[in-house]
mmCIF file of the N, C-alpha and C atoms, coordinates in Angstrom:
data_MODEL
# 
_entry.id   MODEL 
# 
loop_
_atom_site.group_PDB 
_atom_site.id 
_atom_site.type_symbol 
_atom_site.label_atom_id 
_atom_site.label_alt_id 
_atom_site.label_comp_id 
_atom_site.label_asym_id 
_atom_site.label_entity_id 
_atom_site.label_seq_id 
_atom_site.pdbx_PDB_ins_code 
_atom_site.Cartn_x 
_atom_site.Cartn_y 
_atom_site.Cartn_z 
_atom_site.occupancy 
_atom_site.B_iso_or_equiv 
_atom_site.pdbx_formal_charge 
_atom_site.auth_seq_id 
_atom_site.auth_comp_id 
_atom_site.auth_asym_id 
_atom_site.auth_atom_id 
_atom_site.pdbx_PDB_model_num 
ATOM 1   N N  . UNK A 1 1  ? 9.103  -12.140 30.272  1.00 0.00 ? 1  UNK A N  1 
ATOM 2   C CA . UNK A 1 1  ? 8.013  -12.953 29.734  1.00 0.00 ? 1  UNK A CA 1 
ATOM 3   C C  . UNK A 1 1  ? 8.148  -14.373 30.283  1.00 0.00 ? 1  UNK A C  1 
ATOM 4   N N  . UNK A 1 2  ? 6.779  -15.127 30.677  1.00 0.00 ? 2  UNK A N  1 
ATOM 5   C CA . UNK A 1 2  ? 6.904  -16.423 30.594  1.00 0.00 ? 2  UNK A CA 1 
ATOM 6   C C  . UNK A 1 2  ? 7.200  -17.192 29.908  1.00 0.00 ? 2  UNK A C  1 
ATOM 7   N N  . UNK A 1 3  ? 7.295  -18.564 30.449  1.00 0.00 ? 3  UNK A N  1 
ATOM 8   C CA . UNK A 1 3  ? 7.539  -19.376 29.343  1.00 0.00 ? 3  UNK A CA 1 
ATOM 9   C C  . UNK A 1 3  ? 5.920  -19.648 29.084  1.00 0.00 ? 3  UNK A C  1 
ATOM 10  N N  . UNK A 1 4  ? 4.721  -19.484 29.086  1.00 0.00 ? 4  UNK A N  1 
ATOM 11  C CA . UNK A 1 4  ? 3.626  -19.226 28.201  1.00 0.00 ? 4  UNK A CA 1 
ATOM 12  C C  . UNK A 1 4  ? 3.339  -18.446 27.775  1.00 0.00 ? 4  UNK A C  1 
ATOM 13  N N  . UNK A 1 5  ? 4.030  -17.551 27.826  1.00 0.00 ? 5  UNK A N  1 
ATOM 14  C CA . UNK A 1 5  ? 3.883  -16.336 26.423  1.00 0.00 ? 5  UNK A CA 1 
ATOM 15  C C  . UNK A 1 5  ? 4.576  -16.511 25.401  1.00 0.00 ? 5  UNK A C  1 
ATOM 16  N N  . UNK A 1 6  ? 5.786  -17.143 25.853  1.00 0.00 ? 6  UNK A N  1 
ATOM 17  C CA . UNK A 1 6  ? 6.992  -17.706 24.588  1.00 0.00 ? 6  UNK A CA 1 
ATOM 18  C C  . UNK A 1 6  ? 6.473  -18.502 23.913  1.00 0.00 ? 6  UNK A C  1 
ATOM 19  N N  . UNK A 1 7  ? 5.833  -19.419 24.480  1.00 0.00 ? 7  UNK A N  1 
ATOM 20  C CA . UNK A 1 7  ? 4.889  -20.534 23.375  1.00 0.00 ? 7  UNK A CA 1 
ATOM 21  C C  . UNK A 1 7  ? 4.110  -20.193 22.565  1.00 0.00 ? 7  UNK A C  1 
ATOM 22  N N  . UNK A 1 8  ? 3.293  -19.302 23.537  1.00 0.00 ? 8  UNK A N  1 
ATOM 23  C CA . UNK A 1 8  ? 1.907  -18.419 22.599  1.00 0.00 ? 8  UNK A CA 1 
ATOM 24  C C  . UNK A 1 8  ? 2.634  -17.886 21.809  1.00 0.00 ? 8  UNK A C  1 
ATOM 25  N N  . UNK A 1 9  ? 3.525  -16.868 21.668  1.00 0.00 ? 9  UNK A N  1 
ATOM 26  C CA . UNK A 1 9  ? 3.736  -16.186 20.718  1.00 0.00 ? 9  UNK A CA 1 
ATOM 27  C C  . UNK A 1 9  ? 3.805  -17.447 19.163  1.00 0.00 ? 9  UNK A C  1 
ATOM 28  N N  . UNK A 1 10 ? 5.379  -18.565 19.737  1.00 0.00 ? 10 UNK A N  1 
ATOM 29  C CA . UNK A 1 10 ? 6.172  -19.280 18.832  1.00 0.00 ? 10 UNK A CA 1 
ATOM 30  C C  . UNK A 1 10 ? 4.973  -20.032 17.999  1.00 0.00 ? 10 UNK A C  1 
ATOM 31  N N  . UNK A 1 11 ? 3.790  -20.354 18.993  1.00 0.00 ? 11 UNK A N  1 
ATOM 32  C CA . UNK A 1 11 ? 3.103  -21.068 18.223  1.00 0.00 ? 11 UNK A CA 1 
ATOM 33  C C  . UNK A 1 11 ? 2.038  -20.259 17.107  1.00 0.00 ? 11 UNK A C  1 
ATOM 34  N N  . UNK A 1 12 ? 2.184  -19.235 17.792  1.00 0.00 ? 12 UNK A N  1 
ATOM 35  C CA . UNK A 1 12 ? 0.912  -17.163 16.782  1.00 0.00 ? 12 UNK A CA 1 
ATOM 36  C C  . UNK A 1 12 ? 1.900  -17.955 15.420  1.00 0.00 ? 12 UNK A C  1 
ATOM 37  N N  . UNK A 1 13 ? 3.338  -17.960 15.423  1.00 0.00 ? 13 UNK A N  1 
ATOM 38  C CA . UNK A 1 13 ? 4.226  -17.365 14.681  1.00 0.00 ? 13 UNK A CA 1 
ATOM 39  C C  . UNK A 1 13 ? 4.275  -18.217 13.689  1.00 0.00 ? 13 UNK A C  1 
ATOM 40  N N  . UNK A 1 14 ? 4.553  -19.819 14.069  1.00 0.00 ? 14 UNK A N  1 
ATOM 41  C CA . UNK A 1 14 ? 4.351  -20.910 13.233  1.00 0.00 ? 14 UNK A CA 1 
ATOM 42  C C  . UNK A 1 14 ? 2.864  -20.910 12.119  1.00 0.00 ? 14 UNK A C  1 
ATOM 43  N N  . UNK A 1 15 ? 1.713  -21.033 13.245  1.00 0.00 ? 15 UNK A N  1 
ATOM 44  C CA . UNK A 1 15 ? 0.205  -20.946 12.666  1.00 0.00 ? 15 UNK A CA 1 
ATOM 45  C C  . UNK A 1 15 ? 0.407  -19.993 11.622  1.00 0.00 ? 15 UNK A C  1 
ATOM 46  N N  . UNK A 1 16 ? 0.840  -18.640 11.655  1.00 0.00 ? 16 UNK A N  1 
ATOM 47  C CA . UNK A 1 16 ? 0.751  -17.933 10.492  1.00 0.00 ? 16 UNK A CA 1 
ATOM 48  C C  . UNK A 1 16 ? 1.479  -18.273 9.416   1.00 0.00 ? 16 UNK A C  1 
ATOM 49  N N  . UNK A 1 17 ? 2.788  -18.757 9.429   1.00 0.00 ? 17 UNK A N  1 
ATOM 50  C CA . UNK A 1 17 ? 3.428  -19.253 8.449   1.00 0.00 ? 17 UNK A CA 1 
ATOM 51  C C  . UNK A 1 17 ? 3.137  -20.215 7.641   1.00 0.00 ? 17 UNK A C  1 
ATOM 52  N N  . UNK A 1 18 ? 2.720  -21.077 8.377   1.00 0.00 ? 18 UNK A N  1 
ATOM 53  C CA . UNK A 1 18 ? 1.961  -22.675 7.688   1.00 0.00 ? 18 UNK A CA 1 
ATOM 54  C C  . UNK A 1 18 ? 0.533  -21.531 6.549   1.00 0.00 ? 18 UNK A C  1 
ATOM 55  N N  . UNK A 1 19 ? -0.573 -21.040 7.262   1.00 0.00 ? 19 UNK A N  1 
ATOM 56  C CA . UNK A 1 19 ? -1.004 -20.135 6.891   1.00 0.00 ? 19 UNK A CA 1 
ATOM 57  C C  . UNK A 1 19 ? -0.791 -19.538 5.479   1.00 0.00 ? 19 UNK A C  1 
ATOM 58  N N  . UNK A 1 20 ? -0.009 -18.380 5.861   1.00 0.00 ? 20 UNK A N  1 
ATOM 59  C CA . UNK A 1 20 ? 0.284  -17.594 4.439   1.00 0.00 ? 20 UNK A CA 1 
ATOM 60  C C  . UNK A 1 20 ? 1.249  -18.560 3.589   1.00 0.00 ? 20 UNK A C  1 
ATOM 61  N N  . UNK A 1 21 ? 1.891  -19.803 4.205   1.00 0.00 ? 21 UNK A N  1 
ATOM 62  C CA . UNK A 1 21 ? 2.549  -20.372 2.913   1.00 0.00 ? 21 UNK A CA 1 
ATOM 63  C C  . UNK A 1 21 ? 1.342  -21.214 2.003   1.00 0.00 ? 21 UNK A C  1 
ATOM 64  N N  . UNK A 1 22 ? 0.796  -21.778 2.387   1.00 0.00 ? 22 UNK A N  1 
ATOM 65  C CA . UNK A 1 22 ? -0.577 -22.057 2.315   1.00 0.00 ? 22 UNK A CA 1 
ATOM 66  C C  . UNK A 1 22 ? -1.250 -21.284 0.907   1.00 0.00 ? 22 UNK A C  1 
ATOM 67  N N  . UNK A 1 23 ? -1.441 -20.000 1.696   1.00 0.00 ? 23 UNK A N  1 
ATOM 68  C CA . UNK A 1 23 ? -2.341 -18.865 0.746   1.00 0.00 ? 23 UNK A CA 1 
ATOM 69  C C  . UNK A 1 23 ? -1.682 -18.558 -0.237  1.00 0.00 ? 23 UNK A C  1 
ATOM 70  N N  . UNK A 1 24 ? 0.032  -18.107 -0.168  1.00 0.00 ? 24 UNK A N  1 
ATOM 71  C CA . UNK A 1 24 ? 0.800  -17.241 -1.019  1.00 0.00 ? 24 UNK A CA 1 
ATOM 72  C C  . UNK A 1 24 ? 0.759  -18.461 -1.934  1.00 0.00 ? 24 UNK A C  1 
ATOM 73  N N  . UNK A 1 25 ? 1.288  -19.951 -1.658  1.00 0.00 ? 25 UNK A N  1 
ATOM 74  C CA . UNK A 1 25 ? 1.468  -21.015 -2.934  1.00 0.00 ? 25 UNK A CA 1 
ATOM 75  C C  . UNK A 1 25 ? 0.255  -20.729 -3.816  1.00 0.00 ? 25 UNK A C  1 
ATOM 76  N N  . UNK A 1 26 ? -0.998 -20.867 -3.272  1.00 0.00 ? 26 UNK A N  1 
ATOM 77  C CA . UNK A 1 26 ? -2.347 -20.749 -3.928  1.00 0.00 ? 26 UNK A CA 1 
ATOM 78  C C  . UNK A 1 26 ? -2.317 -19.696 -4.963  1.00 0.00 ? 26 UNK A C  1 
ATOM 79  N N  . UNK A 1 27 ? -2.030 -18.481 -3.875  1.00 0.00 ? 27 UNK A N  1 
ATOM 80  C CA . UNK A 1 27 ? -1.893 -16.547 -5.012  1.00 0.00 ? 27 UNK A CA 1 
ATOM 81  C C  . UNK A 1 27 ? -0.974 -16.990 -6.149  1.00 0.00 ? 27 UNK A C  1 
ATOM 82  N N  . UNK A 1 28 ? 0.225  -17.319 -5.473  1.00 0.00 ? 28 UNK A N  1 
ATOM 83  C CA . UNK A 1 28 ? 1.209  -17.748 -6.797  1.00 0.00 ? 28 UNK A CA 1 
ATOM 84  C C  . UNK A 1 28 ? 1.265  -18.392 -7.839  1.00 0.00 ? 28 UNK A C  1 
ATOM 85  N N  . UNK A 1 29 ? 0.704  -19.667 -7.503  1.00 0.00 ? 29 UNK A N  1 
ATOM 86  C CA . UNK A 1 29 ? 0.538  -20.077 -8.748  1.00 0.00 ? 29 UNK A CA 1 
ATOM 87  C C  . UNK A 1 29 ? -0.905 -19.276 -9.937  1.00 0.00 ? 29 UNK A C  1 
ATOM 88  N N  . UNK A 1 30 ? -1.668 -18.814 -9.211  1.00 0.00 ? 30 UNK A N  1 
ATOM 89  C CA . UNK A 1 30 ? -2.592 -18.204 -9.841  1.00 0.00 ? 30 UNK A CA 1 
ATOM 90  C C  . UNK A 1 30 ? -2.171 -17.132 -11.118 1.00 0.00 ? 30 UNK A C  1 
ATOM 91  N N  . UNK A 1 31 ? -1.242 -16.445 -9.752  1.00 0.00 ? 31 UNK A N  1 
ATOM 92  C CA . UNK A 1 31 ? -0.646 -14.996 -10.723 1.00 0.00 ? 31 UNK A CA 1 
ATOM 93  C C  . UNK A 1 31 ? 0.317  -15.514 -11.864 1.00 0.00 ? 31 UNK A C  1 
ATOM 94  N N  . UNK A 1 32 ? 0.933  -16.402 -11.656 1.00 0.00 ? 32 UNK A N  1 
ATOM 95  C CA . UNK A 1 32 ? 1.776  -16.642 -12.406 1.00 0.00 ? 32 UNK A CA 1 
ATOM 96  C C  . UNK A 1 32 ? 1.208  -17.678 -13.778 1.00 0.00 ? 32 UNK A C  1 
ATOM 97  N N  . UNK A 1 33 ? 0.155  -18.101 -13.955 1.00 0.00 ? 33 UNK A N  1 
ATOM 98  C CA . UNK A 1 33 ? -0.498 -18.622 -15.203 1.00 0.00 ? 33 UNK A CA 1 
ATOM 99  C C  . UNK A 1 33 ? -1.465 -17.816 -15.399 1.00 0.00 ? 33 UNK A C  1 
ATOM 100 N N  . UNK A 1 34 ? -1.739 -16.328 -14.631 1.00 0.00 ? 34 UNK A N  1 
ATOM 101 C CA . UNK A 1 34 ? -2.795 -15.608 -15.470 1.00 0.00 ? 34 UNK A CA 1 
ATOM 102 C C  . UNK A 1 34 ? -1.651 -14.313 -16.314 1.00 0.00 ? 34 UNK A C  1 
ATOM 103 N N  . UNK A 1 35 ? -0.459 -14.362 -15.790 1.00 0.00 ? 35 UNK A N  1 
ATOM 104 C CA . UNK A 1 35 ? 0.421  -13.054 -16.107 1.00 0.00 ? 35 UNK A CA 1 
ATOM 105 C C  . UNK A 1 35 ? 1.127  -14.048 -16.963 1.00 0.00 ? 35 UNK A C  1 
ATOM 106 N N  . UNK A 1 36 ? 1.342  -15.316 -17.046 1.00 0.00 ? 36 UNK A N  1 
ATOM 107 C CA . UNK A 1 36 ? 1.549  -16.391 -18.349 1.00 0.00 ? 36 UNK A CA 1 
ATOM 108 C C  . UNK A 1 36 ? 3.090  -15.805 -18.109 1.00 0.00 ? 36 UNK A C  1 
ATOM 109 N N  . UNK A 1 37 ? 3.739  -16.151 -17.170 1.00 0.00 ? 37 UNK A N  1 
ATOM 110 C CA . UNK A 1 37 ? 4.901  -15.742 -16.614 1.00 0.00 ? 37 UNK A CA 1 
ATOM 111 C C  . UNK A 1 37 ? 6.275  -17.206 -17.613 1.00 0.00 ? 37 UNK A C  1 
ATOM 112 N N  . UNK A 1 38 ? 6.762  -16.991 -17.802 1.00 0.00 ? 38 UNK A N  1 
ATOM 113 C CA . UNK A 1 38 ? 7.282  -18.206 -18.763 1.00 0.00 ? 38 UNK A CA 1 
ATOM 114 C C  . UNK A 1 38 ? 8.117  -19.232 -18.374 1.00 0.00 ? 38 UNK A C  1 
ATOM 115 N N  . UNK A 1 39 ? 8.326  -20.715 -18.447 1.00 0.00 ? 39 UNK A N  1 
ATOM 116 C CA . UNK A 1 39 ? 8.777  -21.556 -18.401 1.00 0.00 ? 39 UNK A CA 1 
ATOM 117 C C  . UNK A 1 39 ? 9.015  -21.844 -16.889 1.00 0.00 ? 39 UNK A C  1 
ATOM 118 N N  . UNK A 1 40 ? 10.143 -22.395 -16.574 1.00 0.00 ? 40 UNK A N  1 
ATOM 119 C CA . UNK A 1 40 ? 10.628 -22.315 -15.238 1.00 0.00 ? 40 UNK A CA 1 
ATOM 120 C C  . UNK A 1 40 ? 10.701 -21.077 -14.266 1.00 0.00 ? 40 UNK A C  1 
ATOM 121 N N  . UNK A 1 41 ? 10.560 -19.649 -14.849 1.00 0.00 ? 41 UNK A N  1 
ATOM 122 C CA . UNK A 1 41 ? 10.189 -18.893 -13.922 1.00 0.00 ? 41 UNK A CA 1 
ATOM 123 C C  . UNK A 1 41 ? 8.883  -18.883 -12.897 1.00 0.00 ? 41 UNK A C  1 
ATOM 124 N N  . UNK A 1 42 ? 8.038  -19.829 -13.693 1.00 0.00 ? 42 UNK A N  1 
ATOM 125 C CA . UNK A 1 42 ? 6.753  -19.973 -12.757 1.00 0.00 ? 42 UNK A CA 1 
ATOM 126 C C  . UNK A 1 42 ? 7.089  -20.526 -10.978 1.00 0.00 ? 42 UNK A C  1 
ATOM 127 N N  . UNK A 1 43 ? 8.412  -21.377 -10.890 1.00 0.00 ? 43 UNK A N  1 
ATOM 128 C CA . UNK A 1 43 ? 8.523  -21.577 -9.596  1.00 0.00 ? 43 UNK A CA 1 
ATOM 129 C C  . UNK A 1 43 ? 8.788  -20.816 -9.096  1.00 0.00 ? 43 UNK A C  1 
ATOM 130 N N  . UNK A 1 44 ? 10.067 -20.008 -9.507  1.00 0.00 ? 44 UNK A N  1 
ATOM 131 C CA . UNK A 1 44 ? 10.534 -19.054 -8.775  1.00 0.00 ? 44 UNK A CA 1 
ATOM 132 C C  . UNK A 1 44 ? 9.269  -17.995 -8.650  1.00 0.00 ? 44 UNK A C  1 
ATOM 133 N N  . UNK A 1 45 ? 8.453  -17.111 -9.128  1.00 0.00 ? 45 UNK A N  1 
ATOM 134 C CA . UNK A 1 45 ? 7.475  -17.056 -8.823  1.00 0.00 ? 45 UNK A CA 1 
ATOM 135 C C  . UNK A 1 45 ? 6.821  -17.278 -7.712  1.00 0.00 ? 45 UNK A C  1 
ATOM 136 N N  . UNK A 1 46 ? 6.297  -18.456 -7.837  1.00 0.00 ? 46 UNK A N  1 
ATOM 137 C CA . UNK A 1 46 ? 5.149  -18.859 -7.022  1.00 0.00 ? 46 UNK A CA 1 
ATOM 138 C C  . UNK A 1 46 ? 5.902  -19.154 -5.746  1.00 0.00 ? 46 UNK A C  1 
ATOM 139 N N  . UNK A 1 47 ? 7.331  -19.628 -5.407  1.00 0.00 ? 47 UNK A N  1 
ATOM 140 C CA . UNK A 1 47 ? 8.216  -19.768 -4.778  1.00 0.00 ? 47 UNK A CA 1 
ATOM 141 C C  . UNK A 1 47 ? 8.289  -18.167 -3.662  1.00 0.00 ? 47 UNK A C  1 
ATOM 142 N N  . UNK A 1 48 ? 8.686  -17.283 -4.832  1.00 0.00 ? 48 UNK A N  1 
ATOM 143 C CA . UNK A 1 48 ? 9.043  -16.140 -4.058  1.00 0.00 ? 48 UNK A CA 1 
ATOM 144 C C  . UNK A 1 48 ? 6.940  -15.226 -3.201  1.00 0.00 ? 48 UNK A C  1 
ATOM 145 N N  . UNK A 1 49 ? 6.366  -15.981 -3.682  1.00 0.00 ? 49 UNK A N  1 
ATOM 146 C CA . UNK A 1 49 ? 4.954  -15.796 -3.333  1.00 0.00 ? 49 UNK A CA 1 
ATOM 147 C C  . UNK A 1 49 ? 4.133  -16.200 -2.023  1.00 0.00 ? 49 UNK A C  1 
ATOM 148 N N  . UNK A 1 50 ? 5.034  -17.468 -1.983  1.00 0.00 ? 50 UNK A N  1 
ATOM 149 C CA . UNK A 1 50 ? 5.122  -18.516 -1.058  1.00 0.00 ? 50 UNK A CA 1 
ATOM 150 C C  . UNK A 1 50 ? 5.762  -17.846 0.101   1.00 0.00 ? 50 UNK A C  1 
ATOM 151 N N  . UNK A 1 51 ? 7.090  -17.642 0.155   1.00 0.00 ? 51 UNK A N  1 
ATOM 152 C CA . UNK A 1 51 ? 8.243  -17.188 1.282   1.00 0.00 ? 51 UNK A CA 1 
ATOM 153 C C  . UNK A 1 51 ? 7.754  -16.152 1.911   1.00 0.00 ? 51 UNK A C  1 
ATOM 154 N N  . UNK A 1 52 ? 7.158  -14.928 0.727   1.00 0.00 ? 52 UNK A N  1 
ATOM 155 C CA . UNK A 1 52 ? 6.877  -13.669 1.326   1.00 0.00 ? 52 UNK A CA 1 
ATOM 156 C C  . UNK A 1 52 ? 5.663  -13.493 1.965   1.00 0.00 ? 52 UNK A C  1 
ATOM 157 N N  . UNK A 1 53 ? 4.646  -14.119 1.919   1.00 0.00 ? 53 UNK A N  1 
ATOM 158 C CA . UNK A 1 53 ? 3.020  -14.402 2.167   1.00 0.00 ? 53 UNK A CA 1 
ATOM 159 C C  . UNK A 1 53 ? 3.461  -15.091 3.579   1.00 0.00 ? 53 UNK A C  1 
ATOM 160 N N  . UNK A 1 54 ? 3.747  -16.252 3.664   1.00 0.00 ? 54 UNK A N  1 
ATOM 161 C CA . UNK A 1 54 ? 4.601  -17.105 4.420   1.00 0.00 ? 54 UNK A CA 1 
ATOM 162 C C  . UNK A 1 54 ? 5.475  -16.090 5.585   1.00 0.00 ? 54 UNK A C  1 
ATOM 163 N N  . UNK A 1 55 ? 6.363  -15.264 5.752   1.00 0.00 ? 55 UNK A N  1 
ATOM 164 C CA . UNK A 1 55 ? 6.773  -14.734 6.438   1.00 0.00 ? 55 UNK A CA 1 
ATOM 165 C C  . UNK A 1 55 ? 5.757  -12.965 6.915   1.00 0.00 ? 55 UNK A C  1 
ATOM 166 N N  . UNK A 1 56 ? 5.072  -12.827 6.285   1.00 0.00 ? 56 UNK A N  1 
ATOM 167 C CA . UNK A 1 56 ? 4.457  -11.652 6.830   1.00 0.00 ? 56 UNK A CA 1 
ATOM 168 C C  . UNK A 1 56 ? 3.498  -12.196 7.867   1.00 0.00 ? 56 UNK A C  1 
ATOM 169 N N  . UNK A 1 57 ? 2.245  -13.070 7.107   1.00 0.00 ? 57 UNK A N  1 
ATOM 170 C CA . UNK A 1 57 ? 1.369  -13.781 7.872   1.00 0.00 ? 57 UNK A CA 1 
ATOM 171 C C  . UNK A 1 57 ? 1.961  -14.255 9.221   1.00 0.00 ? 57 UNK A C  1 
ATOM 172 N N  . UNK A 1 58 ? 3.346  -14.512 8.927   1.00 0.00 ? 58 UNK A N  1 
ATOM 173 C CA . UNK A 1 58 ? 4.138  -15.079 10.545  1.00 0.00 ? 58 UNK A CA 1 
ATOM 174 C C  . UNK A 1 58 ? 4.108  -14.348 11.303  1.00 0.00 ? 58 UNK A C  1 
ATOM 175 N N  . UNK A 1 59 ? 5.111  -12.891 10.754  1.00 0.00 ? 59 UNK A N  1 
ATOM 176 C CA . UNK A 1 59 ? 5.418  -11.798 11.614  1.00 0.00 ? 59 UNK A CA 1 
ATOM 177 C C  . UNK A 1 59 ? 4.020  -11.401 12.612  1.00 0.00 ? 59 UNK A C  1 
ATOM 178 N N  . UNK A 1 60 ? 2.861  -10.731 11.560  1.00 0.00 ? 60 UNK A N  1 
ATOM 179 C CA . UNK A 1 60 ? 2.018  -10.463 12.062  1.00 0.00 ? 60 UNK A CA 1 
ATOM 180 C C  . UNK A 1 60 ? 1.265  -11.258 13.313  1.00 0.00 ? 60 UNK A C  1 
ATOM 181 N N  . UNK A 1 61 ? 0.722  -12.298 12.842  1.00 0.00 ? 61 UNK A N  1 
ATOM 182 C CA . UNK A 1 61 ? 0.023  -13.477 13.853  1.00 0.00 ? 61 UNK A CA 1 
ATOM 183 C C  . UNK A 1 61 ? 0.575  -13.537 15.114  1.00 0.00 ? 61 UNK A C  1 
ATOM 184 N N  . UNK A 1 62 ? 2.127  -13.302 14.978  1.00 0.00 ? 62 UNK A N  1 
ATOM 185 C CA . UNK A 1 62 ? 3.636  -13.455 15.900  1.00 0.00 ? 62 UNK A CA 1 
ATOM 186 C C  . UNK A 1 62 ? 3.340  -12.765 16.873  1.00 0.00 ? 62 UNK A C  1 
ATOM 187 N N  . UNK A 1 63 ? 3.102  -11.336 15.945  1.00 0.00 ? 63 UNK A N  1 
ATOM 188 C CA . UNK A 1 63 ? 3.139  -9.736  16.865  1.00 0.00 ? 63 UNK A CA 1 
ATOM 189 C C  . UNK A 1 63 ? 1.740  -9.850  17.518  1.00 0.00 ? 63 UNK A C  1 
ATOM 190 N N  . UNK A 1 64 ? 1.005  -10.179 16.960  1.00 0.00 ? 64 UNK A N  1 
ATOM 191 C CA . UNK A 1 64 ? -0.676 -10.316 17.907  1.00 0.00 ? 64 UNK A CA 1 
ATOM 192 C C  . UNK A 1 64 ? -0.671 -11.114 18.508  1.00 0.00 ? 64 UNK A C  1 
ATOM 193 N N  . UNK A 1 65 ? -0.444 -12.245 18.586  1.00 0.00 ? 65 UNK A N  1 
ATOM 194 C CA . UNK A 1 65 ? 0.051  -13.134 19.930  1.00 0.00 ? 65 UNK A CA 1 
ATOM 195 C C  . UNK A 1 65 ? 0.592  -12.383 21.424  1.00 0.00 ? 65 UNK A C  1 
ATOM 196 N N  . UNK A 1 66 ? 1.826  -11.680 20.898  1.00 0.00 ? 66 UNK A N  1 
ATOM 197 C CA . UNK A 1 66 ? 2.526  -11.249 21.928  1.00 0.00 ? 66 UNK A CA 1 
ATOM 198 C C  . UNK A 1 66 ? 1.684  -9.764  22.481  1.00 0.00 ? 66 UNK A C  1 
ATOM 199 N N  . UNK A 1 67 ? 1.192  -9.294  21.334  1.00 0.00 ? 67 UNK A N  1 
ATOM 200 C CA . UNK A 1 67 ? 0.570  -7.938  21.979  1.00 0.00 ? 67 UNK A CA 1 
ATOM 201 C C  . UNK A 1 67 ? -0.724 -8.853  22.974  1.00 0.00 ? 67 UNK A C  1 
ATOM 202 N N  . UNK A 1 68 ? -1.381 -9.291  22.303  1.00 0.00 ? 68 UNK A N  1 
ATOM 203 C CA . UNK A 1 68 ? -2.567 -10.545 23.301  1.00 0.00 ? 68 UNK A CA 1 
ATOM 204 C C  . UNK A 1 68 ? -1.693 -10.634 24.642  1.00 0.00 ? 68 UNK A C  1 
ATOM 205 N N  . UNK A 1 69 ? -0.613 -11.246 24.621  1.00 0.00 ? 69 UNK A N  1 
ATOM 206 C CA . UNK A 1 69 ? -0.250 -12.225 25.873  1.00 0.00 ? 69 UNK A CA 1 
ATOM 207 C C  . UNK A 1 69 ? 0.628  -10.988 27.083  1.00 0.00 ? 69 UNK A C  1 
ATOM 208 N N  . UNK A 1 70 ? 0.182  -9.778  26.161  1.00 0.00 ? 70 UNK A N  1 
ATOM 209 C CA . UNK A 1 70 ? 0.687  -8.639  27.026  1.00 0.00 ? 70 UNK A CA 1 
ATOM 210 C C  . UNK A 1 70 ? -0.382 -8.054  28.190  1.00 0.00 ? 70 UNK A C  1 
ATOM 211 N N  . UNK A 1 71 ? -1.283 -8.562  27.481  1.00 0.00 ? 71 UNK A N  1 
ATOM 212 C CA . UNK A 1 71 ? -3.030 -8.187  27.822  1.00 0.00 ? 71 UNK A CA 1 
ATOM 213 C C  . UNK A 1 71 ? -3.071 -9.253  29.545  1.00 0.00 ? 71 UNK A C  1 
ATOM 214 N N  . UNK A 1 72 ? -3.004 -10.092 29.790  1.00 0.00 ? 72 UNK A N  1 
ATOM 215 C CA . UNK A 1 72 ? -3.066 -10.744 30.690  1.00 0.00 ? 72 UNK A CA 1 
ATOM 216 C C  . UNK A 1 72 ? -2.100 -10.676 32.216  1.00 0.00 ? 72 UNK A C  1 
# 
């Protein structure tokens, strides 16, 4: 691979993360004051909502980048 596919991908990979951390904080806190989740568990929560939203959205975006930059 080039070094512009390495970028494309790193940058697929970042964009999605910023992304789903983005979305998952949003989902999280949602779920977690409609499921009235209690006290300080609400971070961890919305926390663990965050990371996991946050790292899929990465992976994926990551992997379509690179399948894209296979295309060329």
């Amino acid at each position: 691979m080039d070094k512009r596919c390495v970028n494309r991908v790193t940058t697929g990979a970042m964009l999605g993360g910023a992304v789903g951390g983005a979305v998952g904080a949003v989902y999280g806190t949602y779920e977690a004051f409609a499921y009235k989740v209690p006290g300080l568990l609400k971070v961890r929560h919305i926390g663990r909502a965050t990371v996991t939203s946050s790292a899929l959205f990465g992976l994926f975006l990551g992997a379509g980048s690179l399948l894209q930059c296979g295309r060329r």
